[in-house]
C-alpha positions in Angstrom: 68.8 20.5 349.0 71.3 18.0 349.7 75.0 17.2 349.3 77.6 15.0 349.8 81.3 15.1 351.2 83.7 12.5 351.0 85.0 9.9 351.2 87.1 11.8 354.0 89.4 11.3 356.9 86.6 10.0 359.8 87.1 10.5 363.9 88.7 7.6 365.2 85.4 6.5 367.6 83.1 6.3 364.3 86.1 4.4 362.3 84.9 1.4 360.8 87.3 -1.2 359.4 85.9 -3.0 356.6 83.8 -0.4 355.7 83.2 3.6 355.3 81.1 5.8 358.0 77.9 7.1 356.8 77.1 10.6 358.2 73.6 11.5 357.1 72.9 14.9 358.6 69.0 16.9 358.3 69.4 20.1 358.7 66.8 22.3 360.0 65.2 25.7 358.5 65.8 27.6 361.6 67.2 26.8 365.2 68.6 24.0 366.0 67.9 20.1 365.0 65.0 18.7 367.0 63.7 15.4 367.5 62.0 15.2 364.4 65.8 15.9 362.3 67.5 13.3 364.8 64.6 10.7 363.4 64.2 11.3 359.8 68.6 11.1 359.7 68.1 7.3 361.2 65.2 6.5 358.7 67.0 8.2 355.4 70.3 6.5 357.2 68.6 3.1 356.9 67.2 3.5 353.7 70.6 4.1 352.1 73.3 2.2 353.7 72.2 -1.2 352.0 72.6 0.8 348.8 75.7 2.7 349.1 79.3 0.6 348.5 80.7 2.0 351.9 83.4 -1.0 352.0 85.0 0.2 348.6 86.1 3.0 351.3 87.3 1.2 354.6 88.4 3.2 357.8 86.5 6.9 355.9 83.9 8.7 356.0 80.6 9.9 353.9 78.6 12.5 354.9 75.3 13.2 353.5 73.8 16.4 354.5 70.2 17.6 354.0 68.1 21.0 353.8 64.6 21.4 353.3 64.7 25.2 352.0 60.6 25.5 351.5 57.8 25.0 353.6 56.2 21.3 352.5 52.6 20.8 351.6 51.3 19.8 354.8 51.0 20.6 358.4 52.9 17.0 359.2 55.4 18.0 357.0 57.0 20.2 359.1 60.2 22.9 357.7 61.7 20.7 360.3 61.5 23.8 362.3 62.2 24.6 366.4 60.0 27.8 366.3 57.0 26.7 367.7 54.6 29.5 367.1 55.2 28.5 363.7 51.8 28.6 361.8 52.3 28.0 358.1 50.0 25.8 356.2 47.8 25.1 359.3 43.9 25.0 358.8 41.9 27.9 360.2 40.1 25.8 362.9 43.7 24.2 364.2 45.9 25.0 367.1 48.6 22.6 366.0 52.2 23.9 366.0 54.3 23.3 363.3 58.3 21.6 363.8 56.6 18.3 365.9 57.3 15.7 362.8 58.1 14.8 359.7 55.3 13.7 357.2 55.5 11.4 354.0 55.8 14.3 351.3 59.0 15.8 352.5 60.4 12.5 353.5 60.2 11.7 350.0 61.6 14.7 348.9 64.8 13.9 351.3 65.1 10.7 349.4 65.0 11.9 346.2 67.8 14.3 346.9 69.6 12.5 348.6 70.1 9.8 345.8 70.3 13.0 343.2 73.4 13.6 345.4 74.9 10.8 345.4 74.6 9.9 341.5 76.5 13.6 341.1 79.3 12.2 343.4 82.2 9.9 343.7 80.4 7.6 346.1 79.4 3.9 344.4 76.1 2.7 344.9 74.8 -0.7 343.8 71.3 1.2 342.5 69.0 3.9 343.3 66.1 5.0 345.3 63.7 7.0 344.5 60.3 7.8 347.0 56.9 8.9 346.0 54.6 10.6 348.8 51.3 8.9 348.2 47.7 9.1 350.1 44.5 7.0 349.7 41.7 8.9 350.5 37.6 8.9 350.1 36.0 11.2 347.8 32.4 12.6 348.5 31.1 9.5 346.8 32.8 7.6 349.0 35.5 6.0 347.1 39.2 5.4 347.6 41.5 7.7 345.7 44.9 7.8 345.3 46.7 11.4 345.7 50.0 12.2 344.9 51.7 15.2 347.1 48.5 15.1 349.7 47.7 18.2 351.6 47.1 18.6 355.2 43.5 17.0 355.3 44.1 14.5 352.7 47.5 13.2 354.5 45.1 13.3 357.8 42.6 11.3 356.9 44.5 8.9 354.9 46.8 8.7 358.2 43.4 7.3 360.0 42.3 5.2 357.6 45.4 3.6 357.4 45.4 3.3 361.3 41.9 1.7 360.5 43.3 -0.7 357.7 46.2 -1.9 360.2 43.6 -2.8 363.0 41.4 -4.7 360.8 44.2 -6.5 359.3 45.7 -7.5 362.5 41.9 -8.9 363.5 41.6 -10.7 360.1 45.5 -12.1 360.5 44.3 -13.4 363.9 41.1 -15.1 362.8 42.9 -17.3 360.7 45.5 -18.4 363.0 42.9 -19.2 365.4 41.0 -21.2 362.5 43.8 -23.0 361.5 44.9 -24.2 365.0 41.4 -25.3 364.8 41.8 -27.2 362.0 44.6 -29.3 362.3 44.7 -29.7 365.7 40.8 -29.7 366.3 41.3 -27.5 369.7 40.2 -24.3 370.5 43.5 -22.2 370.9 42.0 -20.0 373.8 40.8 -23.1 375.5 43.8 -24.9 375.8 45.7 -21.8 376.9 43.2 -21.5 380.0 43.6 -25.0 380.5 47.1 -25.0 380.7 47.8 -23.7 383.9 45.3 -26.1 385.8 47.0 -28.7 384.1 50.4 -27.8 385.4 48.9 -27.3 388.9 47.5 -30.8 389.0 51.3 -32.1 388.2 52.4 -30.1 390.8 49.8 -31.8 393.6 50.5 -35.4 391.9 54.5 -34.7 393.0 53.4 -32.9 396.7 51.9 -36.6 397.3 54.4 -38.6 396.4 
């Protein structure tokens, strides 16, 4: 659920003069807003200010303002929730309270409604933005699928295989560097930085004697 107020009158301390104020605001099922609300208003925040024309509205303010109203798909997709005996949607075999974070499926819902919201007001926006939650996971035969909406294992597993994905990247991206150093240069990049320090020490004792 989401909805959008404004532009309005804005507090002097969040006044902005070439522009308006965005407000985005997450609120939570129950209790109060946690971590988790504080963090997902910065990232939907981000998302939309490049989008929005805030300095047709200097010195205002536009407040966006978000509910999720049912319990998401997966056990990282929490109701946003401060109750932490919360157990919905948890597998049988896990101890895991619910309210800790925010996962992919209800982020993109938060989008989605959020730009629904903003289309149905007076705000002007140079486009829209729309957010699919997407997993790639391995079948029994071992192959990568992609799942729309994942559940609780699937967003999981894709969540460690993407971990997986990033650290072999970052190896691979490194390799290369190295190579090319190699190439043009014809040095061996690890070398020279070991050497480097020796070589600065020997200026040093070439100065002490002089």
């Amino acid at each position: 659920m989401a909805s959008v107020t404004g532009p309005a009158e804005v507090r002097i301390r969040a006044e902005l003069v070439d522009r308006a104020t965005l407000e985005v605001n997450v609120v939570s099922l129950r209790g109060l807003p946690g971590p988790s609300s504080k963090s997902t208003e910065s990232f939907i925040s981000t998302i939309l200010t490049p989008i929005i024309l805030l300095h047709v509205h200097p010195r205002s303010l536009v407040q966006l303002t978000l509910q999720t109203i049912t319990s998401p798909t997966t056990s990282f997709s929490s109701p946003l929730s401060t109750d932490p005996t919360s157990t919905l949607n948890l597998p049988t075999t896990s101890t895991s309270p619910l309210g800790l974070a925010t996962g992919i499926s209800e982020k993109a819902s938060l989008i989605n409604a959020a730009t629904l919201a903003l289309m149905d007001s007076a705000v002007e926006c140079r486009g829209m933005v729309w957010a699919v939650a997407v997993a790639f996971v391995r079948n029994s035969a071992g192959e990568v699928e992609m799942l729309l909406d994942p559940t609780t294992g699937e967003e999981a597993e894709s969540l460690l295989d993407a971990q997986q994905l990033a650290a072999d990247g970052a190896r691979g991206l490194m390799a290369f560097v190295r190579r090319s150093i190699e190439l043009r240069y014809g040095v061996d990049p690890s070398a020279s930085t070991e050497a480097a320090p020796s070589a600065k020490k020997e200026e040093e004792d070439v100065k002490m004697e002089e």
